[in-house]
N, C-alpha and C positions, 0 to 999 in steps of 0.2 A: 763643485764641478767635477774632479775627479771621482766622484759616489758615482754621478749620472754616468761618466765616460763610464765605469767597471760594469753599472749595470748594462747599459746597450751594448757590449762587448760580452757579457755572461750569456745577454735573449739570443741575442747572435749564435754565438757558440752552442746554447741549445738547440736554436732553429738547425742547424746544418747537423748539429748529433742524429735529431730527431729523424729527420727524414724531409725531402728535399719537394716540393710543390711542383707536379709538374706543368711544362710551359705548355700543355695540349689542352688542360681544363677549360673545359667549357664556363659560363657565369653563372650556370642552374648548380653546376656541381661547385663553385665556389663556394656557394652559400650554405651547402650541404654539410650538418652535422658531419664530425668525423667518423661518425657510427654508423654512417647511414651503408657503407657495404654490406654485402652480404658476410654472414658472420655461419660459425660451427652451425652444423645441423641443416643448412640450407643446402639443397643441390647447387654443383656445379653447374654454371651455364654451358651450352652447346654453342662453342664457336669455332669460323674460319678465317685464320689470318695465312698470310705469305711471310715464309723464309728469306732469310738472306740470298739465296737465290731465286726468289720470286714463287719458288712452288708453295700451293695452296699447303697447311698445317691443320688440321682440325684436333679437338679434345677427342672426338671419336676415335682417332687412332689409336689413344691411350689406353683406352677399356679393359682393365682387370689389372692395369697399373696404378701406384700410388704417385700420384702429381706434384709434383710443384708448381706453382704457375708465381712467377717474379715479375711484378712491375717495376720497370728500370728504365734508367736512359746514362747514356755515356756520361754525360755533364752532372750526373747526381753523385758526390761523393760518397755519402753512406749506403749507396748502390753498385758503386765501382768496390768502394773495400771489403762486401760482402764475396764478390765474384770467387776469389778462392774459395772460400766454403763450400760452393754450389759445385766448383768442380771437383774438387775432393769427393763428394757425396754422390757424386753422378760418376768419378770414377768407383767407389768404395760399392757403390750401393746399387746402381744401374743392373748388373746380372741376378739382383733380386727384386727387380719389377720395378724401380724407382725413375720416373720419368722428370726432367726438369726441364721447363718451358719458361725462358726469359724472354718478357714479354715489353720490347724498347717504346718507351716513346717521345722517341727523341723526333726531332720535326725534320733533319739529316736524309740525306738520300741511303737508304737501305746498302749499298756501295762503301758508303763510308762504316755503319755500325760494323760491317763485314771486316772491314779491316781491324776494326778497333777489336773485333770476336777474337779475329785470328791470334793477335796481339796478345791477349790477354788468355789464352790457350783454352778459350771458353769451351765446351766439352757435352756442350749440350743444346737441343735446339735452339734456337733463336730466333721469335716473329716478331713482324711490323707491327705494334698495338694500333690501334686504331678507336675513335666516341663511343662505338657500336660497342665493343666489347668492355672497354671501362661500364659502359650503363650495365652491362650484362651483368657484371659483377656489382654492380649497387652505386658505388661511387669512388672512385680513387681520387681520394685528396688531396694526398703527400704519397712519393715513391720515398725508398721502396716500400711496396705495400706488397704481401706473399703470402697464398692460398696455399694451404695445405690440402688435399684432395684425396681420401681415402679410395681404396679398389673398387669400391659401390657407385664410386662418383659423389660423393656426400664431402662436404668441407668440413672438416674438423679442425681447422686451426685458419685464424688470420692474423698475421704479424704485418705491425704498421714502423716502419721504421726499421733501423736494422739489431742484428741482434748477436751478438759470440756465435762461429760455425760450431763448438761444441754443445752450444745449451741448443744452437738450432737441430742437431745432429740427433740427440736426444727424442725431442718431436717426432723426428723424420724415422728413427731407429723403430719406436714404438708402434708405428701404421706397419712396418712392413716385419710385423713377427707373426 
């Protein structure tokens, strides 16, 4: 009996390291291989979401910049304990072209992630995710899930789960030389 309790306490404990399922999934995307995103070598998709203040955000704004684009939601813990990394990197790196686009999908009034932005001294954009743009990207299974988007607009990297801000740093260091 104690074997069983350590092992559903281990799955656990991976399941939350791993990265956190968001509560927006549709049932087509439940079913979906974790592969099935878009992966390196695929164009970025073209999308429009709204900011914490409601203004429209597009990928076209970012054109000749190296992207981040973070699937996140406040209630994902290996998506909250990333948040420092992104701001270090967006303050460190931001004046050499580095754009980071955290993209919530939390089901929350847009009001509240705001708060929760301010709070956590977040330092870089912030949109409403929305079905449309998950599909865009292929499928988000598990947050966080994080595109890396080279100057050309091309993905060169997708990280599912979260990862050290230095090994991530690394990644990010090497698009933008």
């Amino acid at each position: 009996m104690k074997r069983l309790t350590a092992l559903f306490l281990a799955v656990g404990l991976i399941a939350i390291l791993a990265g956190c399922s968001p509560k927006t999934e549709s049932a087509a995307s439940a079913a979906a291989p974790l592969s099935a995103g878009l992966n390196p070598g695929a164009a970025a998709p073209a999308w429009t979401l709204k900011d914490l203040d409601g203004k429209e955000v597009s990928f076209a704004q970012f054109a000749g910049k190296v992207v981040v684009v973070d699937f996140w939601a406040t209630w994902c813990g290996p998506c909250v304990s990333e948040l420092p990394g992104y701001i270090a990197l967006q303050q460190k790196y931001g004046p050499q072209g580095l754009a980071i686009i955290g993209v919530s999908l939390d089901t929350i009034p847009s009001a509240e992630v705001q708060k929760f932005a301010k709070a956590k001294g977040m330092n870089y954009t912030v949109v409403m995710g929305d079905e449309a743009v998950q599909k865009a990207f292929g499928a988000i299974d598990a947050i966080p899930t994080t595109f890396l988007i080279d100057r050309t607009g091309v993905i060169r990297d997708r990280k599912l789960g979260s990862l050290s801000a230095a090994e991530y740093e690394k990644r990010v260091a090497a698009l933008l030389k």
